[in-house]
N, CA, C and O atoms as a Tripos MOL2 file, in Angstrom:
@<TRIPOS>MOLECULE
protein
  292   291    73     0     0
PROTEIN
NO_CHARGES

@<TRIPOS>ATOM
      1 N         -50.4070    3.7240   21.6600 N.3       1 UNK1
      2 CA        -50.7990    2.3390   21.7070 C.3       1 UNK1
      3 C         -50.8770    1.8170   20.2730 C.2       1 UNK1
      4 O         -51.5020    2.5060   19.4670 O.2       1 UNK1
      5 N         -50.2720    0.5970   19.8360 N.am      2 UNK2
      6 CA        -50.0740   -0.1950   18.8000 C.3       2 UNK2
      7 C         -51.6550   -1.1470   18.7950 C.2       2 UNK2
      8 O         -52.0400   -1.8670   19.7150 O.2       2 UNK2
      9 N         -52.2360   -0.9390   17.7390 N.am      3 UNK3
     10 CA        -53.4640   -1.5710   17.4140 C.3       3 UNK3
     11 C         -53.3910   -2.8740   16.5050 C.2       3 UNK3
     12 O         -52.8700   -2.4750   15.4640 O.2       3 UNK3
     13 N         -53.6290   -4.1070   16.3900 N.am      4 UNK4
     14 CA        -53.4260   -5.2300   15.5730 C.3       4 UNK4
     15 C         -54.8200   -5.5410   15.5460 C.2       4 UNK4
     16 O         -55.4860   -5.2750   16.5460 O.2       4 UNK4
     17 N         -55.3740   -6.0810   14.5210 N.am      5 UNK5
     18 CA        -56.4380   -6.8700   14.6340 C.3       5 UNK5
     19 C         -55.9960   -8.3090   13.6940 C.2       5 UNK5
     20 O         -55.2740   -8.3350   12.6970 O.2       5 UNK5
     21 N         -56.6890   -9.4650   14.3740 N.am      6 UNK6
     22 CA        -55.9610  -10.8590   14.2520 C.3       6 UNK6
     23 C         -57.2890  -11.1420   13.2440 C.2       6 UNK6
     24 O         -58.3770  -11.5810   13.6170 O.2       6 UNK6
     25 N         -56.9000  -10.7680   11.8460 N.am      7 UNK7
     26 CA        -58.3730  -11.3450   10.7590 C.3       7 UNK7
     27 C         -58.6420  -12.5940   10.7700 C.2       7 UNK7
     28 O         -59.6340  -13.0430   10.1960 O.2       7 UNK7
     29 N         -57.4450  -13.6300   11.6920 N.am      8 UNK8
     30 CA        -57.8820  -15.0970   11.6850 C.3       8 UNK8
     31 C         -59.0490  -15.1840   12.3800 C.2       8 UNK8
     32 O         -60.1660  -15.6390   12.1310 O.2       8 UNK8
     33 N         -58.4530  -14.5560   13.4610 N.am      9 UNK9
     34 CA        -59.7040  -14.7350   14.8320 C.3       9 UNK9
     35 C         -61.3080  -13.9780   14.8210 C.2       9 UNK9
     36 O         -62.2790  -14.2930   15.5090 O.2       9 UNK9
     37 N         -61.1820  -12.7400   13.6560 N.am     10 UNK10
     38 CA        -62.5230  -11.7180   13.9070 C.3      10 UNK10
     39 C         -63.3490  -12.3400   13.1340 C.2      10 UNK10
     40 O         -63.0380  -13.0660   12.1900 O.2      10 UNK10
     41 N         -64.8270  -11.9800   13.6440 N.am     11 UNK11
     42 CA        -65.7600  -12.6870   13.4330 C.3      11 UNK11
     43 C         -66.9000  -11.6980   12.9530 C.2      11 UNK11
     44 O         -68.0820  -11.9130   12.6870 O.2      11 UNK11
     45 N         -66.1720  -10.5880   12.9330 N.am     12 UNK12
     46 CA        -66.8730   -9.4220   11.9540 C.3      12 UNK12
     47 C         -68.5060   -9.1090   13.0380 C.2      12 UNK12
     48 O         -69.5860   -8.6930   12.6190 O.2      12 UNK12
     49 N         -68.1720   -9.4520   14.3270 N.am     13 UNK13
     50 CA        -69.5620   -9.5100   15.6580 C.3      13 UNK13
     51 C         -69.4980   -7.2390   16.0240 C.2      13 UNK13
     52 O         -70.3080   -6.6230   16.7170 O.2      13 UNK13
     53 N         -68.3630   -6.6730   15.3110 N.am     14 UNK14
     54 CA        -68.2570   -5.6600   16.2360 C.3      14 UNK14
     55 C         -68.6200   -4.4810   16.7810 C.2      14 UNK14
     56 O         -68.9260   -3.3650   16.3620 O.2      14 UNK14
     57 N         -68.4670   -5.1940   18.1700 N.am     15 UNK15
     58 CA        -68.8600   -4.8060   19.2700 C.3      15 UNK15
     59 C         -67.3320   -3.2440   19.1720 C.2      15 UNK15
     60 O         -67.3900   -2.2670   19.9180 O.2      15 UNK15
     61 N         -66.4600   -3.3930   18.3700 N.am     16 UNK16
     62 CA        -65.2770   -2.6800   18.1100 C.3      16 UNK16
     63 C         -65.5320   -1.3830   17.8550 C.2      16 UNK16
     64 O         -64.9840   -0.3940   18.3420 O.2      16 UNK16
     65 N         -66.7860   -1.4810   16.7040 N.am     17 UNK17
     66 CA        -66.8610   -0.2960   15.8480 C.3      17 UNK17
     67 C         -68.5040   -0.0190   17.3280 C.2      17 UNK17
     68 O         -68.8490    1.1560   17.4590 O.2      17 UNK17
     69 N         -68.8370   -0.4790   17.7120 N.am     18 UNK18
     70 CA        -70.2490    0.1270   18.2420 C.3      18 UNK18
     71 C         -69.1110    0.9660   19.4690 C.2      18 UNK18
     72 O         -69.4610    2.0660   19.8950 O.2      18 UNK18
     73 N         -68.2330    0.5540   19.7910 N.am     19 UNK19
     74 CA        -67.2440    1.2250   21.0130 C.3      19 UNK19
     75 C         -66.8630    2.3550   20.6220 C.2      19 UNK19
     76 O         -67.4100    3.3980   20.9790 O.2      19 UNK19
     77 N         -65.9800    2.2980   19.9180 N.am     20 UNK20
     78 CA        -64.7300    3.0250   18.9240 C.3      20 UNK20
     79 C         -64.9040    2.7630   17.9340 C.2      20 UNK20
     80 O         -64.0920    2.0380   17.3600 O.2      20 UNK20
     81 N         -66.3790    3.3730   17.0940 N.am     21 UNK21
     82 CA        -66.1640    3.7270   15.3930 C.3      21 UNK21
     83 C         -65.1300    4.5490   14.6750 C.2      21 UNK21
     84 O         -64.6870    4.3750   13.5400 O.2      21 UNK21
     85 N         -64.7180    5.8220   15.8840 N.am     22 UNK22
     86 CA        -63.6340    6.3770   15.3480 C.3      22 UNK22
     87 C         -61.9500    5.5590   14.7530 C.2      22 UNK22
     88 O         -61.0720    5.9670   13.9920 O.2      22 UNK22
     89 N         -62.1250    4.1930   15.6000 N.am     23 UNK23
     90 CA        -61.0010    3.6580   15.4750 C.3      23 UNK23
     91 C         -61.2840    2.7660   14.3570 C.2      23 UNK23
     92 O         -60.7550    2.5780   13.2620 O.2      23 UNK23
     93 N         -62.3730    2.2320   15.0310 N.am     24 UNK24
     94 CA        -62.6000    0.6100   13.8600 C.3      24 UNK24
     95 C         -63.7020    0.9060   12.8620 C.2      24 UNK24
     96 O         -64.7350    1.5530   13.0360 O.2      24 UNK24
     97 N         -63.1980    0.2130   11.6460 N.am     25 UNK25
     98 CA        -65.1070    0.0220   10.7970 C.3      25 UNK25
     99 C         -64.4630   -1.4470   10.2890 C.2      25 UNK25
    100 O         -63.3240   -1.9140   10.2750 O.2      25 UNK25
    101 N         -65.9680   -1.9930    9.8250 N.am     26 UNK26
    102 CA        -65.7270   -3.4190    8.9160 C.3      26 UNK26
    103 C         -65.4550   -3.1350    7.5390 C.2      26 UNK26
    104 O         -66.0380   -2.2600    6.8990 O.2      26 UNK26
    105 N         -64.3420   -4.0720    6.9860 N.am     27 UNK27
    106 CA        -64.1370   -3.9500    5.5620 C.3      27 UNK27
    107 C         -65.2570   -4.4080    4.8340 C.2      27 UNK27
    108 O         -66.4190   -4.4250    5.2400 O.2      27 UNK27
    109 N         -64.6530   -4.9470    3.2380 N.am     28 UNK28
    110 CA        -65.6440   -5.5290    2.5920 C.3      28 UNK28
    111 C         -65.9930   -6.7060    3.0370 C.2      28 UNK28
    112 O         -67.1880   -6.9920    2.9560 O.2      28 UNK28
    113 N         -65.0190   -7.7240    3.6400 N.am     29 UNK29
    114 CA        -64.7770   -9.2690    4.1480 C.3      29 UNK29
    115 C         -66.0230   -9.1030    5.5370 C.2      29 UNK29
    116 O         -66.5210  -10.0900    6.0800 O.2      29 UNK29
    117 N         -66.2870   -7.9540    5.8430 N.am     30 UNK30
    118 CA        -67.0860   -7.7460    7.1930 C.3      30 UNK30
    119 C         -65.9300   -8.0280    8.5090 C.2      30 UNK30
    120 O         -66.3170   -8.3740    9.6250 O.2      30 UNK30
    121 N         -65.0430   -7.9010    8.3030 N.am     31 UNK31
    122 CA        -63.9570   -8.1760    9.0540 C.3      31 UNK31
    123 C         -63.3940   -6.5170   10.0510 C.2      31 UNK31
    124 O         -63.5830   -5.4140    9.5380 O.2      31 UNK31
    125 N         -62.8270   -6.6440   11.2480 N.am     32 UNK32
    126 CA        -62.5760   -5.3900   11.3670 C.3      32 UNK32
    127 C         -61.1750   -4.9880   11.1950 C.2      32 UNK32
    128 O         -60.1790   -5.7050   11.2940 O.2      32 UNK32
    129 N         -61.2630   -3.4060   10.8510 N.am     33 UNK33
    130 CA        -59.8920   -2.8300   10.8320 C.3      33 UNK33
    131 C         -59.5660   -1.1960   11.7160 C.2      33 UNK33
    132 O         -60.2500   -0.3440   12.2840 O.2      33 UNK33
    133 N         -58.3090   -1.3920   11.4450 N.am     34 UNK34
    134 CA        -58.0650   -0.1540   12.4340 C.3      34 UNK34
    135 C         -58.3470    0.7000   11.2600 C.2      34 UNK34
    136 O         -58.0810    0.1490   10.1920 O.2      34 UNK34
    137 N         -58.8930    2.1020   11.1650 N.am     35 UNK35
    138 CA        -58.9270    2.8830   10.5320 C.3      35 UNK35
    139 C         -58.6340    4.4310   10.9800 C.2      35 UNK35
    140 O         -58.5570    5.3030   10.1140 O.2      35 UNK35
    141 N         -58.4850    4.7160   12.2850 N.am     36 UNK36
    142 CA        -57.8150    5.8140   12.4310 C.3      36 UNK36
    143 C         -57.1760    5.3990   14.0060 C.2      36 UNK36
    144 O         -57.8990    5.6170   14.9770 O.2      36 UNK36
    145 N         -55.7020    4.7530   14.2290 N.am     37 UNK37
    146 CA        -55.4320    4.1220   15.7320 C.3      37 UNK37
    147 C         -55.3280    5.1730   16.7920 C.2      37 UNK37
    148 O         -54.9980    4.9570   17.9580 O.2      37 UNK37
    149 N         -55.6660    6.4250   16.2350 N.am     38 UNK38
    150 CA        -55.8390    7.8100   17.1890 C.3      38 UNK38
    151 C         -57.3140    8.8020   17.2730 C.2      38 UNK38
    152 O         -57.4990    9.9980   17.5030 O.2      38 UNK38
    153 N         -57.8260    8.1530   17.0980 N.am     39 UNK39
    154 CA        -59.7130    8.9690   17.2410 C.3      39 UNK39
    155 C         -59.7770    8.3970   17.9790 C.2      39 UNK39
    156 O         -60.9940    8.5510   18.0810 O.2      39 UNK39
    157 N         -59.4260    7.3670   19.1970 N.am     40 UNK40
    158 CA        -60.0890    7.5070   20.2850 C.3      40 UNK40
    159 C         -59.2880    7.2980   21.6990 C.2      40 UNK40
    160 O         -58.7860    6.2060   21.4300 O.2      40 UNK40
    161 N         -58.9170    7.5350   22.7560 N.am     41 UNK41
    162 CA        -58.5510    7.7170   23.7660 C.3      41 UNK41
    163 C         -58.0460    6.3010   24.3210 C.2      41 UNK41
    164 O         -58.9440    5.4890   24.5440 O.2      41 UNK41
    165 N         -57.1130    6.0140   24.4990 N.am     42 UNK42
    166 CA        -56.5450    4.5040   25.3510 C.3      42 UNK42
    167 C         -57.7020    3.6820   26.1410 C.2      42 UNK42
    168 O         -57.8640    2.4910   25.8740 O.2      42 UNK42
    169 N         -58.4720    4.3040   27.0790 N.am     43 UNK43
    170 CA        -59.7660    3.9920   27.5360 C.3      43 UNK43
    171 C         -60.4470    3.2310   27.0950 C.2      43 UNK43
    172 O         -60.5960    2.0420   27.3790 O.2      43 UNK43
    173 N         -61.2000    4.2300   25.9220 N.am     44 UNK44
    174 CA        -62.0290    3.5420   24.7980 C.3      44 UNK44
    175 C         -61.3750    2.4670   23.9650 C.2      44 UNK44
    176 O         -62.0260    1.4620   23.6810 O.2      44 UNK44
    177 N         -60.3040    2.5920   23.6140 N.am     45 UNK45
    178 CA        -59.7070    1.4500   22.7270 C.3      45 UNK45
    179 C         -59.6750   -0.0190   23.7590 C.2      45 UNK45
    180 O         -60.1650   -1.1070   23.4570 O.2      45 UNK45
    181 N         -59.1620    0.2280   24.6610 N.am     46 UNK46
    182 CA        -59.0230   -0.6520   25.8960 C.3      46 UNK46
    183 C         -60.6910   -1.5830   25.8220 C.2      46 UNK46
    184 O         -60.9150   -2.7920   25.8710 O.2      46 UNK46
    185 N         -61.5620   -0.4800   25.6960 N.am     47 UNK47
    186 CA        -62.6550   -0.8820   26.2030 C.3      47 UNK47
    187 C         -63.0730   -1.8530   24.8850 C.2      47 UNK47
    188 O         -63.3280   -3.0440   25.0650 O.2      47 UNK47
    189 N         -63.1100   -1.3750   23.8450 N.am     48 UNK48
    190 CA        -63.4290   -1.6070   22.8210 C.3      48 UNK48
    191 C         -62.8470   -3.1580   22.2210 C.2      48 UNK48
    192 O         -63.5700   -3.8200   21.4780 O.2      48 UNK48
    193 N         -61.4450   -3.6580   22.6380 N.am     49 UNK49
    194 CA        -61.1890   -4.7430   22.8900 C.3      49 UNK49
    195 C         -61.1480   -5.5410   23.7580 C.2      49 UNK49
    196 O         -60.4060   -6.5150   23.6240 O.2      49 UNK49
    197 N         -61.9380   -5.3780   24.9310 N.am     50 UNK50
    198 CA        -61.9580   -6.2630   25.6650 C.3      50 UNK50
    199 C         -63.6670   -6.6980   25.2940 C.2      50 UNK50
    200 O         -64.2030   -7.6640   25.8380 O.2      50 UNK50
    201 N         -64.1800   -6.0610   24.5700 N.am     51 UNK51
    202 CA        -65.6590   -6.1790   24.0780 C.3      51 UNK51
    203 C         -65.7250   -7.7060   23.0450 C.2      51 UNK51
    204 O         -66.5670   -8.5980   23.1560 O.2      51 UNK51
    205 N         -64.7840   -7.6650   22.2380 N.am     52 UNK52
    206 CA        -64.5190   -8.4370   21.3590 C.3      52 UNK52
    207 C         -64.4640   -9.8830   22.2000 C.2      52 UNK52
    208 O         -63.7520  -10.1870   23.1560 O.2      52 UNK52
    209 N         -65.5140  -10.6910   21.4680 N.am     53 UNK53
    210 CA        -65.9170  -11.7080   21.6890 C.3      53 UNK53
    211 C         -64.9810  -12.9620   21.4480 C.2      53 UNK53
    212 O         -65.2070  -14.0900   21.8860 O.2      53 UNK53
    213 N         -63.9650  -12.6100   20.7320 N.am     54 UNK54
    214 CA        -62.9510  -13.8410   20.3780 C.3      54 UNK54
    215 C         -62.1330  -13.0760   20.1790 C.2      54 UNK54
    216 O         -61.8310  -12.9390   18.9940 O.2      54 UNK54
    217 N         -61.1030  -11.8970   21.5970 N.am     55 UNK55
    218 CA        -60.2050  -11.3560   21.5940 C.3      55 UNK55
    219 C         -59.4750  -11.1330   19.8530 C.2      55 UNK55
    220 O         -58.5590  -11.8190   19.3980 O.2      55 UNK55
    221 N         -59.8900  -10.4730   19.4320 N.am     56 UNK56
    222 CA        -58.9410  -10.3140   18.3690 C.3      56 UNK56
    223 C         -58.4860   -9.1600   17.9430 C.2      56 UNK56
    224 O         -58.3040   -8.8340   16.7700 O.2      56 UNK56
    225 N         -58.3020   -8.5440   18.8870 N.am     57 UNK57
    226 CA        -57.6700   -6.9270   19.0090 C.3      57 UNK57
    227 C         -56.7850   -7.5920   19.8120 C.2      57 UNK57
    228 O         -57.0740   -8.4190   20.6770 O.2      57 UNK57
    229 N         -55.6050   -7.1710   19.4720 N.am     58 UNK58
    230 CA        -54.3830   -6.8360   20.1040 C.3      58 UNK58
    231 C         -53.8330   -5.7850   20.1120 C.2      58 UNK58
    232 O         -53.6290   -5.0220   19.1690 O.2      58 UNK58
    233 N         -53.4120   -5.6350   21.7660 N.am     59 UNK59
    234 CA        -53.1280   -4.0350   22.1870 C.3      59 UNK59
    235 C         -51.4340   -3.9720   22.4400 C.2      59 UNK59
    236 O         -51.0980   -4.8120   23.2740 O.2      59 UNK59
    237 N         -50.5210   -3.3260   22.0130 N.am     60 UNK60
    238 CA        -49.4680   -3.3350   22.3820 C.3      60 UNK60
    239 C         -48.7590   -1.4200   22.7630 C.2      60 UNK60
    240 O         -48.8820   -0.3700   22.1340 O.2      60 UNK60
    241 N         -47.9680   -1.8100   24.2140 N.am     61 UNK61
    242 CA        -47.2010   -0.3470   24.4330 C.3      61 UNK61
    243 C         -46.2200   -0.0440   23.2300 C.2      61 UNK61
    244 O         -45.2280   -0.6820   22.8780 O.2      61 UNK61
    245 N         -46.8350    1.2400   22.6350 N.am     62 UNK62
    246 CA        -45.5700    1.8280   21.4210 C.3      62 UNK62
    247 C         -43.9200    2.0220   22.3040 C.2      62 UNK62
    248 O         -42.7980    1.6990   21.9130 O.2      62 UNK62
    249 N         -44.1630    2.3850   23.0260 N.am     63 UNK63
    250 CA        -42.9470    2.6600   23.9720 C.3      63 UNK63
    251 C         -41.6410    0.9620   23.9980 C.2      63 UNK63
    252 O         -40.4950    0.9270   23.5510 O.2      63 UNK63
    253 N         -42.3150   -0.0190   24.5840 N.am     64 UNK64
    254 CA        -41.5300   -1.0780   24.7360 C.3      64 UNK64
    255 C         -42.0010   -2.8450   23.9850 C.2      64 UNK64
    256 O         -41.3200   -3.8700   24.0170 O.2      64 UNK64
    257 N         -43.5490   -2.6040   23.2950 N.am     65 UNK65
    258 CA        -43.7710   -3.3420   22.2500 C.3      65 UNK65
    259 C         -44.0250   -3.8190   23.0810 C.2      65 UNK65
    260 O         -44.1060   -4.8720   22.4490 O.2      65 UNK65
    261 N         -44.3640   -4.2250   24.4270 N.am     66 UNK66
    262 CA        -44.9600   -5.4260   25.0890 C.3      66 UNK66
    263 C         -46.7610   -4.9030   25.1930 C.2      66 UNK66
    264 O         -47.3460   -3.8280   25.3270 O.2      66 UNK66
    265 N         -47.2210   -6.5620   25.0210 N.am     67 UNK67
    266 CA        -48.4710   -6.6420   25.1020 C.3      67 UNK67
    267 C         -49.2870   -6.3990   25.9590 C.2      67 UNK67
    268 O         -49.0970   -6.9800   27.0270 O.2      67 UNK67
    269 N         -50.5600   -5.4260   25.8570 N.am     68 UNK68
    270 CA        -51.3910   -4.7810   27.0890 C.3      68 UNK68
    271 C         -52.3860   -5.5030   27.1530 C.2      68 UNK68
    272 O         -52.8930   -5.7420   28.2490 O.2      68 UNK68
    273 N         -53.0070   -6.1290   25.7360 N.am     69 UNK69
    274 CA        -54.3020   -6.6800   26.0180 C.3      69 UNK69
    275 C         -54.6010   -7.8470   24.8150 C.2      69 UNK69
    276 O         -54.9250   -7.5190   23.6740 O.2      69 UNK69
    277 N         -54.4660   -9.0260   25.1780 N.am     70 UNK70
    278 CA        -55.1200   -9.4180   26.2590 C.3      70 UNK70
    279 C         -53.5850   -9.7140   26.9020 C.2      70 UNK70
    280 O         -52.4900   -9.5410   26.3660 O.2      70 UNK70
    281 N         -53.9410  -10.2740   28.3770 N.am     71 UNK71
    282 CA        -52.2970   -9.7750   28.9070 C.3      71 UNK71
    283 C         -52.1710  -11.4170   28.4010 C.2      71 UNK71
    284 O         -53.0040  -12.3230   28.3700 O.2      71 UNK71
    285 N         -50.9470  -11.3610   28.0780 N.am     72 UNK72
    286 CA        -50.0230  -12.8720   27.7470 C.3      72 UNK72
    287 C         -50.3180  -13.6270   29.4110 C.2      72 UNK72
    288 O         -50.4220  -12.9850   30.4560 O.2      72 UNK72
    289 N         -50.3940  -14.8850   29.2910 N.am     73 UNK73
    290 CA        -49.9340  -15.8390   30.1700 C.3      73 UNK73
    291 C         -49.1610  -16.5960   30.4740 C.2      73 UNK73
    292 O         -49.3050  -17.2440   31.5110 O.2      73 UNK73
@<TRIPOS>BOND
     1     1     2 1
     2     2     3 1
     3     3     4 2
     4     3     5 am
     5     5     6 1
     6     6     7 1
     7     7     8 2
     8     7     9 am
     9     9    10 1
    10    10    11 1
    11    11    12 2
    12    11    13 am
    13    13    14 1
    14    14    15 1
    15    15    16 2
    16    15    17 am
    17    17    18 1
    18    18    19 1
    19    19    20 2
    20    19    21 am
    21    21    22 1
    22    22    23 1
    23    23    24 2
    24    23    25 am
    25    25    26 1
    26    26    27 1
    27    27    28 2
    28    27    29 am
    29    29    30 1
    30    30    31 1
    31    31    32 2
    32    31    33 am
    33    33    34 1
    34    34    35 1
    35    35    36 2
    36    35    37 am
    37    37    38 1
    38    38    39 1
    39    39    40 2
    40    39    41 am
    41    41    42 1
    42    42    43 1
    43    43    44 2
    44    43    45 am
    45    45    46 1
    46    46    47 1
    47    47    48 2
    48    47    49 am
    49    49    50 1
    50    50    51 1
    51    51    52 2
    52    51    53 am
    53    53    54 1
    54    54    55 1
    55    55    56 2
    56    55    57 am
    57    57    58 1
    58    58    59 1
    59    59    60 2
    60    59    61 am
    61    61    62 1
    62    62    63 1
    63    63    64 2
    64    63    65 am
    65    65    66 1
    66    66    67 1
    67    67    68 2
    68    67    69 am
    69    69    70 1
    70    70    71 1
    71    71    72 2
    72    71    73 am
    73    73    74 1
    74    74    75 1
    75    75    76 2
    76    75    77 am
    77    77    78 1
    78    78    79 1
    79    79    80 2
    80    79    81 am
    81    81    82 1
    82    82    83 1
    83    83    84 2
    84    83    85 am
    85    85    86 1
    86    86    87 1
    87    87    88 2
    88    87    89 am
    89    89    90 1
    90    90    91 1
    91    91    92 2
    92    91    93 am
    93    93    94 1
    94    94    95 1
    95    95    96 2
    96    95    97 am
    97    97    98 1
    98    98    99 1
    99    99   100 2
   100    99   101 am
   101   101   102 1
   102   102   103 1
   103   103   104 2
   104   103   105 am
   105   105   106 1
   106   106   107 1
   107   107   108 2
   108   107   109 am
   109   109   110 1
   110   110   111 1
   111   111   112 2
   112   111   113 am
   113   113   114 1
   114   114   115 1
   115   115   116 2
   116   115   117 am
   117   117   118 1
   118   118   119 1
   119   119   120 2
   120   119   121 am
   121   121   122 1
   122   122   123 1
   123   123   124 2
   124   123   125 am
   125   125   126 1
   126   126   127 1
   127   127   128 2
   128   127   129 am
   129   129   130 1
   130   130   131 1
   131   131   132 2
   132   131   133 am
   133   133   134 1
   134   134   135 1
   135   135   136 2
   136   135   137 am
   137   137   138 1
   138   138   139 1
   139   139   140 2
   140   139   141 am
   141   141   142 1
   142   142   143 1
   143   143   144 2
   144   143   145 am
   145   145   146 1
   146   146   147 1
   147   147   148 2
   148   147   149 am
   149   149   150 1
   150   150   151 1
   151   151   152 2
   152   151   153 am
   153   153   154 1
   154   154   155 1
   155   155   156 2
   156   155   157 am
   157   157   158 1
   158   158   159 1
   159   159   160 2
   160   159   161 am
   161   161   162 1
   162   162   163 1
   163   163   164 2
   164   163   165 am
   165   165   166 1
   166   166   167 1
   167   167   168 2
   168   167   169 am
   169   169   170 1
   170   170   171 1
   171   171   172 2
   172   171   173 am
   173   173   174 1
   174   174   175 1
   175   175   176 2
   176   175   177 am
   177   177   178 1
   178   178   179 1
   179   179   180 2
   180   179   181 am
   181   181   182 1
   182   182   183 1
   183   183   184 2
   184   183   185 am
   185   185   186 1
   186   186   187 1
   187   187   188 2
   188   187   189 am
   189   189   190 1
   190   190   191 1
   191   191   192 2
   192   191   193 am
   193   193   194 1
   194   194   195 1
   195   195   196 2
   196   195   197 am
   197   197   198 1
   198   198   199 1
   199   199   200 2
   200   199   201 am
   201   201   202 1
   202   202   203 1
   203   203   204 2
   204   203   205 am
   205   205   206 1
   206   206   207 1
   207   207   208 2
   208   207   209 am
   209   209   210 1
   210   210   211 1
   211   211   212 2
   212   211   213 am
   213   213   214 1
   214   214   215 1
   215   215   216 2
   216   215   217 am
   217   217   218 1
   218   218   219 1
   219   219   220 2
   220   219   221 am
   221   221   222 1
   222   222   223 1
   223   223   224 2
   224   223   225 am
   225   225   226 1
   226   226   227 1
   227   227   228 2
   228   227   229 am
   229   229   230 1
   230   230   231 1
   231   231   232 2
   232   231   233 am
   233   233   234 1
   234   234   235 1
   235   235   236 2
   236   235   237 am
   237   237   238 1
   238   238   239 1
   239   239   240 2
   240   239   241 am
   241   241   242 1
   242   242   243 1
   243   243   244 2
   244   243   245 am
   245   245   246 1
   246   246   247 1
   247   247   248 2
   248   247   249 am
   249   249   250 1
   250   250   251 1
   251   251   252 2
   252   251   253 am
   253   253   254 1
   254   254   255 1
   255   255   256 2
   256   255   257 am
   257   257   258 1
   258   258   259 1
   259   259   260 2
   260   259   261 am
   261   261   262 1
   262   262   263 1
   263   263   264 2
   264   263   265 am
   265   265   266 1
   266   266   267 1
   267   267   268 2
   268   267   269 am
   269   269   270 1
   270   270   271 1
   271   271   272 2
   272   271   273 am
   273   273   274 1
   274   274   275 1
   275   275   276 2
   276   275   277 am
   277   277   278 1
   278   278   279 1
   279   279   280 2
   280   279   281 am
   281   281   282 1
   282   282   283 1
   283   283   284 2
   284   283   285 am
   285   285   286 1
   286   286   287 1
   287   287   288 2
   288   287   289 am
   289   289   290 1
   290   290   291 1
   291   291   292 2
@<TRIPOS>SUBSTRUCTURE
     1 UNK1         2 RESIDUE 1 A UNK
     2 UNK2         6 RESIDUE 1 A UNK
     3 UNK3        10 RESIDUE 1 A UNK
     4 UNK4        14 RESIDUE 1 A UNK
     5 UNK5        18 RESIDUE 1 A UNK
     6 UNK6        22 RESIDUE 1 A UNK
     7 UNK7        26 RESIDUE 1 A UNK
     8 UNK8        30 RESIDUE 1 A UNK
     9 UNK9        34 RESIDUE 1 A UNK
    10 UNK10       38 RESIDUE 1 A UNK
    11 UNK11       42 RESIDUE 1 A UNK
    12 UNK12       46 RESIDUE 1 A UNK
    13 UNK13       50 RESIDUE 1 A UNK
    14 UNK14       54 RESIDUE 1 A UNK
    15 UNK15       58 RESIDUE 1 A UNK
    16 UNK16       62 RESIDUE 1 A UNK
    17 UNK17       66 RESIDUE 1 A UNK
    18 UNK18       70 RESIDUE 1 A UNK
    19 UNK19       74 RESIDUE 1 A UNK
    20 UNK20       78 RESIDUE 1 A UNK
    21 UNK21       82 RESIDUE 1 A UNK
    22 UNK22       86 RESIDUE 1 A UNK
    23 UNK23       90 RESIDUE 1 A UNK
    24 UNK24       94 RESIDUE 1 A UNK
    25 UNK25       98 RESIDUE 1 A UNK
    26 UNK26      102 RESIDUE 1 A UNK
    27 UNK27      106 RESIDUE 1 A UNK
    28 UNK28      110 RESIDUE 1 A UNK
    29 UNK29      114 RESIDUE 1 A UNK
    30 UNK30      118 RESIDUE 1 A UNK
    31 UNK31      122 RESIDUE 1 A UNK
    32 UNK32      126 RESIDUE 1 A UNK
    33 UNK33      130 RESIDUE 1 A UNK
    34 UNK34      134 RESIDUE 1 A UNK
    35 UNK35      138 RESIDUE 1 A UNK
    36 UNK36      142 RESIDUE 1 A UNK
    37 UNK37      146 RESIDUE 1 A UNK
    38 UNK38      150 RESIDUE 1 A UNK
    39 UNK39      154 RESIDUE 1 A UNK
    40 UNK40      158 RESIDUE 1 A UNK
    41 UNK41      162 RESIDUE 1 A UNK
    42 UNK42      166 RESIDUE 1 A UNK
    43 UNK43      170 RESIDUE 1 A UNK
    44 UNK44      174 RESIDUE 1 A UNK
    45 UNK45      178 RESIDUE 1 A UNK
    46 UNK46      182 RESIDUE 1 A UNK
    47 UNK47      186 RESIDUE 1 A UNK
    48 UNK48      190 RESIDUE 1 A UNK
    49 UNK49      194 RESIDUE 1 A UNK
    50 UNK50      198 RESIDUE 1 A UNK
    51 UNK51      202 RESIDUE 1 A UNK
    52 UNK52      206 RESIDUE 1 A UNK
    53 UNK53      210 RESIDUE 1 A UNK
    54 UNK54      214 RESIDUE 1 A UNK
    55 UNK55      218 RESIDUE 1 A UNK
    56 UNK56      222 RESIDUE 1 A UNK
    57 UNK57      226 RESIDUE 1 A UNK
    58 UNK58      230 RESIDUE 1 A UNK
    59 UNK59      234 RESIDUE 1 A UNK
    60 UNK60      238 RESIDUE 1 A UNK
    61 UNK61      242 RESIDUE 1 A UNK
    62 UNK62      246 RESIDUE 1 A UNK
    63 UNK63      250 RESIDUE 1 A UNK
    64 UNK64      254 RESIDUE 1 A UNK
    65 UNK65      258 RESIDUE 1 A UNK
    66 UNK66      262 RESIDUE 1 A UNK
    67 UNK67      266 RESIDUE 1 A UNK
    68 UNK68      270 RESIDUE 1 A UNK
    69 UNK69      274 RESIDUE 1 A UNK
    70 UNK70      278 RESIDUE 1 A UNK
    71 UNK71      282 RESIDUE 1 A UNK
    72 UNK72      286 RESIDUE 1 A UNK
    73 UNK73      290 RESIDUE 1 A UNK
């Protein structure tokens, strides 16, 4: 799974790193980043962005690059 985080949209609230610290921590900006996109299990990552209060994790399949989360409309 392809991890993006949208620094326009984060609001540095995360609920990311209390999920999946293995994945996420806040920079200096208090902003979040991916920091390891494999410490934690599809599940947890899943979970961990749908936590995010102003979607700004974007989840994409490595396989065919289409978007998992949030689903496009």
């Amino acid at each position: 799974m392809k991890i993006v985080v949208d620094r326009n949209l984060c609001i540095g609230a995360a609920p990311c790193v209390a999920i999946a610290g293995e994945v996420f921590e806040l920079d200096t900006e208090g902003k979040a980043v991916v920091k390891n996109p494999k410490g934690a299990d599809d599940e947890t990552i899943l979970l961990a962005a749908r936590a995010c209060p102003v979607r700004a994790i974007l989840l994409y399949d490595e396989q065919t690059g289409k978007q998992i989360f949030p689903e496009a409309s």
